[in-house]
C-alpha positions in Angstrom: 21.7 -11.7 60.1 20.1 -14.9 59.6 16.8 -15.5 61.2 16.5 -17.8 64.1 15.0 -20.6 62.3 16.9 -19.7 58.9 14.5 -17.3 58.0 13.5 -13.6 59.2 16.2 -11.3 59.9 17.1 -11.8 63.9 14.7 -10.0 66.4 16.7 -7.8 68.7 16.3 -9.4 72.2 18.2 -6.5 73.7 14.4 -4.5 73.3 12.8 -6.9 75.1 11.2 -6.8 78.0 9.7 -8.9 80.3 6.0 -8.5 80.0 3.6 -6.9 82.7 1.5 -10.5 83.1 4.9 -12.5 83.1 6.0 -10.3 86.2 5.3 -11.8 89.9 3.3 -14.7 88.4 2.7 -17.4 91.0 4.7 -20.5 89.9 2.8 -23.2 89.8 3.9 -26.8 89.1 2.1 -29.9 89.4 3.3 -33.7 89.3 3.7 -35.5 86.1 2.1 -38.6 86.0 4.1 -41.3 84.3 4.2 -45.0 83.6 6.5 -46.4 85.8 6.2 -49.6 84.8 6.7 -48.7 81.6 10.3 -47.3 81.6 11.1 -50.5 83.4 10.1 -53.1 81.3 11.6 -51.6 78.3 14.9 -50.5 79.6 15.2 -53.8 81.1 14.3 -54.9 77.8 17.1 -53.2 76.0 19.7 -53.9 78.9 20.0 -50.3 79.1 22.2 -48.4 82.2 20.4 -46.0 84.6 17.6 -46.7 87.3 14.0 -45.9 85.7 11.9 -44.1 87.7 9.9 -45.8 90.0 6.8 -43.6 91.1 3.9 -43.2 89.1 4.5 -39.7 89.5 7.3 -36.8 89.1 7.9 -33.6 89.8 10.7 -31.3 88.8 12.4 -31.5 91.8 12.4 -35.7 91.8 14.2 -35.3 88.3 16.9 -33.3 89.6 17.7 -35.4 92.6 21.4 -36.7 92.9 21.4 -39.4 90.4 24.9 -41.6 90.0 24.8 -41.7 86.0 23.5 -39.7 83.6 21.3 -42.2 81.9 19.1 -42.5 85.5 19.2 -38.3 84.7 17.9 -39.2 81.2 15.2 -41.6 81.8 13.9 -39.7 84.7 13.9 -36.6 81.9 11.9 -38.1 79.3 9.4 -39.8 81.7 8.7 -36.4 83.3 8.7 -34.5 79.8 6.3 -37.2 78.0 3.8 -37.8 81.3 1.6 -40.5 80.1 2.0 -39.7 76.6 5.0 -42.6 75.2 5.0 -41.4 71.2 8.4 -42.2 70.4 10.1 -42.8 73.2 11.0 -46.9 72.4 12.2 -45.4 69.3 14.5 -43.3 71.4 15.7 -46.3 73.8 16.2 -48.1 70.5 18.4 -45.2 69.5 20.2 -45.1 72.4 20.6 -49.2 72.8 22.4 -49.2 69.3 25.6 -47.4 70.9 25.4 -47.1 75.0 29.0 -46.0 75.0 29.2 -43.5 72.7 26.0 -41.9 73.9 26.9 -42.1 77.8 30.2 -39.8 76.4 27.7 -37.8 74.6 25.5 -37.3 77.6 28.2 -36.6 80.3 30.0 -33.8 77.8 26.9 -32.3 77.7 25.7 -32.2 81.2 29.2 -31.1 81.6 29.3 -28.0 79.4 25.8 -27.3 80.7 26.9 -25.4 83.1 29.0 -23.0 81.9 28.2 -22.9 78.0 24.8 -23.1 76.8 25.1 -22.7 73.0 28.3 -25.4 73.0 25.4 -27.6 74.8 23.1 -27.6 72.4 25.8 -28.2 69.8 27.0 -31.7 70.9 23.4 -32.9 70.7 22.3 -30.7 67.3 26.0 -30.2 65.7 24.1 -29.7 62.5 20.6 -30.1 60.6 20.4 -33.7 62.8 20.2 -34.9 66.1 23.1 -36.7 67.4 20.6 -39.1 69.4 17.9 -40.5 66.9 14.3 -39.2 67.9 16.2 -36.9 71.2 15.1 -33.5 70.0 15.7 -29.8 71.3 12.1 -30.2 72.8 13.8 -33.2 74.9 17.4 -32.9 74.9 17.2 -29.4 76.5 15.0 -30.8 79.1 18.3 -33.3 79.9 20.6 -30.3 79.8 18.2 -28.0 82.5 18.3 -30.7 84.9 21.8 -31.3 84.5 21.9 -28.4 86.6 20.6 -30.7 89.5 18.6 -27.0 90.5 21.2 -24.4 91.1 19.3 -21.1 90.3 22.3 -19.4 88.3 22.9 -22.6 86.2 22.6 -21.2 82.5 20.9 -23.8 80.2 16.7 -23.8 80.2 14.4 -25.5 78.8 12.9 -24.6 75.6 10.0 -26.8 73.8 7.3 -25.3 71.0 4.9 -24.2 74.2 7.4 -21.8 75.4 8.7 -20.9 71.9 5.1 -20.0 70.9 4.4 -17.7 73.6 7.7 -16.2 73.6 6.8 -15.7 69.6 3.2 -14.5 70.0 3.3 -12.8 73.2 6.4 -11.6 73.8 7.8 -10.0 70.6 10.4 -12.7 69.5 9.2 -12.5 66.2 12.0 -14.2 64.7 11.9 -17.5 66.7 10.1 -20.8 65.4 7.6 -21.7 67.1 8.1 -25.6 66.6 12.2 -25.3 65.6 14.6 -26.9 65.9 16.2 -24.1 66.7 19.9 -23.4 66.1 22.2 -23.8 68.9 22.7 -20.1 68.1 19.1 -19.5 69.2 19.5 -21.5 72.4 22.0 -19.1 73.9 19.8 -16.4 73.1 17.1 -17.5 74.6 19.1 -18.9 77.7 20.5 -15.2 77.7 16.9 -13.1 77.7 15.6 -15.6 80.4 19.0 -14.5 82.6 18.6 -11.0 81.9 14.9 -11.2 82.5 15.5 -12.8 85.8 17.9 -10.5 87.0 16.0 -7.4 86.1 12.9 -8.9 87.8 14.2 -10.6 90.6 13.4 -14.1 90.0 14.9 -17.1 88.7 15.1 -18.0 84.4 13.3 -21.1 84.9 10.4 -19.6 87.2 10.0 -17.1 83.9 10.4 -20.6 81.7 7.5 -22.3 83.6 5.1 -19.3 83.5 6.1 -19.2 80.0 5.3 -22.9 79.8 1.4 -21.9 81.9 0.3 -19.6 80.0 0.5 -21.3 76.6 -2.1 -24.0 78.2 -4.1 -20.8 79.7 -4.1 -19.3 75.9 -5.4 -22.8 74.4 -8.5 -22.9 76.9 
């Protein structure tokens, strides 16, 4: 089998366990401070659809609130996922600005699929060795297709940036997985799949196990 990122041969997720310190971990999220002002000006710049984010900061929970269009789901996305930090994201409104229409039909297929296939997901954004959206990533893109999922605990897609994939890599025993990808959408459902599995055998929800994933990484760089 290939490896994950191309290389290694495929670790066996079916022998992995959740481990011991991952187990009953207190989930702990704080809000995301943003630029508000920011995502206004240059959406408004680029007469782009979608209501930016107003607040100067967001939660998880604010992202996932009913939004009527999935470009209001996107910007409130990328302003939670890059906080305060803005590298690359005019390049991404750019990107997005050059075709609105075909990228709203990219979106809604996605958020659509989102909740019930994972791998096919990923896929519409990353059909190949490029992204469909200029500068919208795996890091990012499977941010969009976790809140898609407007917070139902058995809705399948997670997020997975190179935070998670490192400790998942280095503490967990998924040798095989690229720490910084992208990742194949083959290695998507995989990962989507050990979180469920994970969950179910220790009675939580995959993205509690994603955000302690997410903590620890910052614990294991202090």
């Amino acid at each position: 089998m290939v490896g994950d990122a191309g290389g290694m041969p495929m670790t066996d997720l079916s022998t992995l366990s959740l481990p011991e310190w991952a187990r009953g971990a207190a989930v702990v999220e704080s809000p995301v401070l943003i630029k508000p002002e920011w995502w206004r000006d240059e959406i408004s710049a680029r007469h782009l659809p979608g209501t930016p984010p107003v607040e100067d900061r967001i939660t998880r929970a604010g992202v996932r609130a009913p939004a009527d269009d999935v470009f209001t789901l996107l910007w409130r996305t990328l302003a939670w996922g890059s906080g305060r930090y803005l590298r690359l994201n005019a390049q991404r409104l750019t990107s997005i600005a050059a075709d609105v229409p075909r990228c709203e039909k990219l979106l809604t297929e996605a958020a659509d699929r989102a909740r019930s296939d994972p791998g096919a997901a990923f896929a519409l954004f990353r059909p190949g060795v490029r992204n469909e959206i200029r500068y919208l990533g795996p890091s990012f893109f499977t941010k969009f297709l976790y809140f898609a999922g407007g917070g139902a605990p058995d809705h399948p897609c997670l997020i997975l940036d190179r935070r998670v994939a490192t400790v998942l890599r280095e503490r967990c025993g998924w040798t095989s997985l690229h720490r910084k990808g992208p990742w194949p959408a083959e290695t998507y459902e995989r990962y989507c799949g050990l979180l469920a599995r994970w969950g179910r055998e220790n009675h939580c929800t995959p993205d509690e196990i994603e955000l302690t994933l997410f903590n620890i990484f910052s614990v294991d760089q202090n």
